[in-house]
N, C-alpha and C positions, 0 to 999 in steps of 0.2 A: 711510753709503752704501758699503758690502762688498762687497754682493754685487748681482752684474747679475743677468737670466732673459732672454737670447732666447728667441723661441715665434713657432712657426709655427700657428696656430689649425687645425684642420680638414687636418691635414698632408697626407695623402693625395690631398684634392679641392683643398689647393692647389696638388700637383704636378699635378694634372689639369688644370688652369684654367690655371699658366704654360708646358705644351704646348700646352694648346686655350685661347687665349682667348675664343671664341664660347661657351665655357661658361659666362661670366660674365653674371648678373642670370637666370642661367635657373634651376629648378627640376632638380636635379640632384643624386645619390646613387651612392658607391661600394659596392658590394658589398662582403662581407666573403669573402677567399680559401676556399674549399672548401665554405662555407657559404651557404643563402639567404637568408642574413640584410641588413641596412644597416651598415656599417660608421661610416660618416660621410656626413653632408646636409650642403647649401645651407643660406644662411638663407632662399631661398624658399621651398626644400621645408619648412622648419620650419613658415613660416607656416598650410601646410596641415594642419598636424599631423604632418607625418612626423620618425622622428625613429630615430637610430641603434638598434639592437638589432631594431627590428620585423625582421617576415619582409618578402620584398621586393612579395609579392605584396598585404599587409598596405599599403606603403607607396603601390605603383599605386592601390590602393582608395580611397587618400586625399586624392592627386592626379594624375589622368589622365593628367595632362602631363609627370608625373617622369621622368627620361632616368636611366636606371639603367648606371652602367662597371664594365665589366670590373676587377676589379683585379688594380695592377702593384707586387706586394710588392718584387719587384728593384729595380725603378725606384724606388721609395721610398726603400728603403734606400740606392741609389747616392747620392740624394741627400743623405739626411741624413748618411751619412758625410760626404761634402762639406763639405755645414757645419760637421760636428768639426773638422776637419782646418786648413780656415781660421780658427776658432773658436782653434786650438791654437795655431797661428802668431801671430794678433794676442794674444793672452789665454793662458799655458802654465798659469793653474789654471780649466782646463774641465770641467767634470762632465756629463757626456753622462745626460739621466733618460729622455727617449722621444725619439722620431723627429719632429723640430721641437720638442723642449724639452730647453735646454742652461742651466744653472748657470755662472754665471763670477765665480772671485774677482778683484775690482778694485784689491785692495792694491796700492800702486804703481802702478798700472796709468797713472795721470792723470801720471806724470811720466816714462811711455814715449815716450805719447803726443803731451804737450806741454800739454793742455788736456781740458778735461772733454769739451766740444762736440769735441775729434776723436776722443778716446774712445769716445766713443756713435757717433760718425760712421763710426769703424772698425771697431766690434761690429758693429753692424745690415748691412755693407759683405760681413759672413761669409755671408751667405743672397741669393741672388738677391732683387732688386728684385720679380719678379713673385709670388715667394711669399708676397710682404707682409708680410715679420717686424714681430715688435714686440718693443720691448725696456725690460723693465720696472729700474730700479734702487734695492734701500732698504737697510735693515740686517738684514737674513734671507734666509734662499734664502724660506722662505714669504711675508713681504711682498711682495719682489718678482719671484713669481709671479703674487700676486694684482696688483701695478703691469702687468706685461706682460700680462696679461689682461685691463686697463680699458684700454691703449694704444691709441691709435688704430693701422689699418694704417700699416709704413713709419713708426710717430713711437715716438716715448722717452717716460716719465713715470716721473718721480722723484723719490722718494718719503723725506720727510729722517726720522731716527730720533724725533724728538717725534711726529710727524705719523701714526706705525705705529697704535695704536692706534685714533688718532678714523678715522683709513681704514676701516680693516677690521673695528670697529663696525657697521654697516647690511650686510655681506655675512652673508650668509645659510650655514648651517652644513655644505649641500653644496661649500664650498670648501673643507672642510677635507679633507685625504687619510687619510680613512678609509671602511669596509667602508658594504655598503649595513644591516647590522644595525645599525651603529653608532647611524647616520644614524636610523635611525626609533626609538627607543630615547632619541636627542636630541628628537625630535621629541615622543613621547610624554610627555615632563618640561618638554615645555610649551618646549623650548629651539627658537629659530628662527634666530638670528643671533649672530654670532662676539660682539657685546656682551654680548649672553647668556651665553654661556658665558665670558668674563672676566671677568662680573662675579659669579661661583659662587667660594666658597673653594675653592682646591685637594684641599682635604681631602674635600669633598664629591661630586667630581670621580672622585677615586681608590676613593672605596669603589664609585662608582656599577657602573667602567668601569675597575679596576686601573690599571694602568702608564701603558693608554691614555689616560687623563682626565687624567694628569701633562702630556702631551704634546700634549693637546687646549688645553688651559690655555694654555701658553706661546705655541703657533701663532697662537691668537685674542688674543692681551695684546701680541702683538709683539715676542715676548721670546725667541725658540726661538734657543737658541747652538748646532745645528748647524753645523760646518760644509762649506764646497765642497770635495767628495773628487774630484782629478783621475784619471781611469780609469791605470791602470799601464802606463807603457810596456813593450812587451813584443819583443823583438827576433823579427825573422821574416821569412822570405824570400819576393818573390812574384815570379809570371811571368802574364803573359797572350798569351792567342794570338787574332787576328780573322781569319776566314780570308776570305778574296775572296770566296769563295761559301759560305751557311748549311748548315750538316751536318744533317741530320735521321736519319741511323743512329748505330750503336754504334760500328763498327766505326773509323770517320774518326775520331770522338770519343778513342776510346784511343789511336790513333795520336798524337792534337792533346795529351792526357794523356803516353804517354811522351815526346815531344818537349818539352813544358812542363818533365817532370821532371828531364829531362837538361840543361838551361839551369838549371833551380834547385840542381842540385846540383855543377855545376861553374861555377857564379858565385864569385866572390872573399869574398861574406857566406857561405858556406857551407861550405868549403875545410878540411877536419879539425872539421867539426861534427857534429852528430848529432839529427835531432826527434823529437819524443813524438806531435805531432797535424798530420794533414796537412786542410788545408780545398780541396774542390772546387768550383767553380760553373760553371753554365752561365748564360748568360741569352738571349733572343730580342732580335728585333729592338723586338718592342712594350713592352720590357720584364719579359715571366715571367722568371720565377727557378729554377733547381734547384739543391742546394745539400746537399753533406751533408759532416761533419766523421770522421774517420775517427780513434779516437786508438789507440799501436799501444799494445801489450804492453811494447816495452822500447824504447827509445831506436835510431834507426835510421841509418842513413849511406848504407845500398848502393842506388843508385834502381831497382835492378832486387825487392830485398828491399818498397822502399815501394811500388812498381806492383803487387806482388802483392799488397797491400793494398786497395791503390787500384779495382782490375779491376771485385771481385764487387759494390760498389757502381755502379759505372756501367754494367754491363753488364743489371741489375736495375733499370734509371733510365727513369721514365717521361716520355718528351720535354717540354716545356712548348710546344714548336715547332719551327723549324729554329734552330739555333744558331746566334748571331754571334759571340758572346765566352766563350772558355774561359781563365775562371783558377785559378790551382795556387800555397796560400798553403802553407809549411811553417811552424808555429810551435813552440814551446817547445822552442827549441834549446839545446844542449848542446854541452862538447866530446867528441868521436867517442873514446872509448877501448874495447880489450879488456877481458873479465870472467875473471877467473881467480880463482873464487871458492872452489877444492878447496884451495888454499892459505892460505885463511883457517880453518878447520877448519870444524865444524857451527854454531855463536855465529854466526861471520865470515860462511856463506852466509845464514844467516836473516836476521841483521843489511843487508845486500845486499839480498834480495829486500824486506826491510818497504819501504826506504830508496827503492828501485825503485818499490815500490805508489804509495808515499806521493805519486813524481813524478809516476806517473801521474792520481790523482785530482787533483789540481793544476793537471793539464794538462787532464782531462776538463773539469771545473765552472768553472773559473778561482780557485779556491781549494782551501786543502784539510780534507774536512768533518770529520777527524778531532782528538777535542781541542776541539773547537769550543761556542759557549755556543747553544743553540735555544730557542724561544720553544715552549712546551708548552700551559699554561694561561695566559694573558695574563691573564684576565679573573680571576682568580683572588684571594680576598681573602690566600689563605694564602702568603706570599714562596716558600715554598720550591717551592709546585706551578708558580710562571711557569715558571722557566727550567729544564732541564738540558743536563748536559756530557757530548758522546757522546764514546767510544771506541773502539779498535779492539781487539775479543776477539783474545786469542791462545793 
């Protein structure tokens, strides 16, 4: 028992439901942001046949009575950070996979705590009560995914390492996290449940379905040794501003921006530093979101140099509402030095400016893609077509 899985089922409609609980027992779907689609139903709505993906108009057709919301990707988000954050404090190996599903290694963990039962009593403690976590614990993050997913709301089930197999035998092969080609291609070989597929030779696995049938194997036998990858701490400086009354022009907005940046930049974290990516948000009172990530060219210090940065996106920014909260995160900082790179000769400036890129894509993607192994043809009987290793032309 390794590894825990809080989960938040239906995350979206259940921050809906712990604002509004008159939501609850109703027939009820969020929309999906920008799009006419469903993002996430009710299990009422399900019972009418409605069911994520459809159009929304698709969905009223099915049942009359569907109450279709707005959706609040901010508010989402603000949430599920939340629960990292406390997730991070009780638990420091946290693996954040979606917005209400978090990975947590439990090594140790039962003699932080003092006891198993405060253990669990502490995890589940990370997510509001109305959200109705659940919190699944075995010896795989995929086991107990699939434990947090039979859990009842608010309860634990725990699931011991003998016991992984005969579980996850009768589930059915859409638990497995793979493509929807995968899925009907399993289906078509006659395969319907994770017994099924454990109980195929590996070898037969891998010609089917390459690398993936190696990895199908393990997930369905209970046997998968990944393990909990805790997200990177990353040092970074944030400010917010709430103003008394919501801003609905630009013009306040930049003001509320340079004012943000001249507290970030003359805070004691920031003091002979220097960042690569500055993050902007705005959010409303109901929750919309705006949001955009800005990363510079070279490493920056002077807040008048980042504001210039900073302007032509927000001034290009299309409102979500009136504004109640503006925050101004700098990340991938640095210490602040001069470039004097004519005294390195022509080697010395190139070497400088790769050295430079290199920070920058690092800072762009949160890795850097250079050098790196990619997944080409997976499917692929012949080893050498899976993978290759990009580089950078010079």
């Amino acid at each position: 028992m390794d590894v825990g899985c809080l989960a938040v089922p239906r995350f979206p409609l259940a921050c809906e439901r712990a604002a509004r609980p008159q939501l609850r027992g109703r027939a009820v779907a969020v929309a999906h942001p920008g799009r006419a689609v469903l993002l996430t139903v009710s299990e009422e709505a399900e019972r009418w046949g409605v069911a994520p993906g459809q159009t929304v108009s698709e969905g009223v057709g099915r049942c009359s009575d569907l109450e279709i919301l707005d959706p609040r990707p901010g508010y989402y988000t603000e949430v599920a950070e939340e629960i990292i954050t406390a997730l991070e404090l009780a638990a420091p190996g946290t693996e954040p996979v979606a917005e209400g599903l978090c990975h947590v290694d439990l090594r140790g963990l039962m003699g932080v705590h003092g006891s198993a039962a405060a253990m669990e009593r502490a995890l589940l403690a990370c997510a509001p009560a109305a959200l109705e976590p659940r919190l699944g614990i075995g010896p795989t993050r995929f086991t107990s995914l699939v434990a947090a997913t039979d859990a009842h709301a608010g309860g634990v089930l725990v699931l011991a390492g003998s016991e992984a197999a005969t579980f996850l035998a009768p589930r059915g092969v859409d638990s497995l996290p793979v493509d929807a080609e995968t899925l009907r291609r399993l289906r078509l070989l006659g395969l319907e449940t994770l017994g099924d597929v454990a109980a195929l030779p590996v070898a037969t696995l891998t010609a089917q379905f390459g690398g993936v049938g190696e990895v199908m194997h393990k997930l369905a036998s209970g046997s998968d040794d990944s393990r909990v990858r805790p997200r990177a701490w990353k040092e970074h400086v944030e400010e917010i501003l709430e103003p008394e009354t919501p801003l609905s022009t630009v013009e306040p907005l930049l003001l509320g921006m340079e004012h943000l940046l001249a507290r970030a930049c003359h805070s004691a974290a920031f003091i002979g530093r220097a960042c690569r990516q500055a993050v902007l948000v705005m959010c409303t009172e109901e929750g919309r979101r705006w949001e955009r990530t800005v990363t510079f060219k070279e490493a920056l210090s002077e807040p008048r140099r980042i504001a210039e940065m900073l302007r032509p996106p927000l001034r290009g920014a299309v409102l979500p509402g009136p504004i109640t909260l503006l925050r101004l995160e700098l990340r991938d900082l640095t210490a602040a030095a001069g470039s004097q790179v004519r005294l390195l000769g022509q080697q010395g400036e190139r070497r400088v400016e790769l050295d430079e890129g290199l920070r920058k894509l690092r800072a762009q993607y949160g890795f850097c893609p250079v050098a790196q192994i990619v997944d080409v043809e997976p499917w692929s009987r012949i080893p050498e077509r899976r993978l290759a290793l990009t580089y950078l032309a010079t």
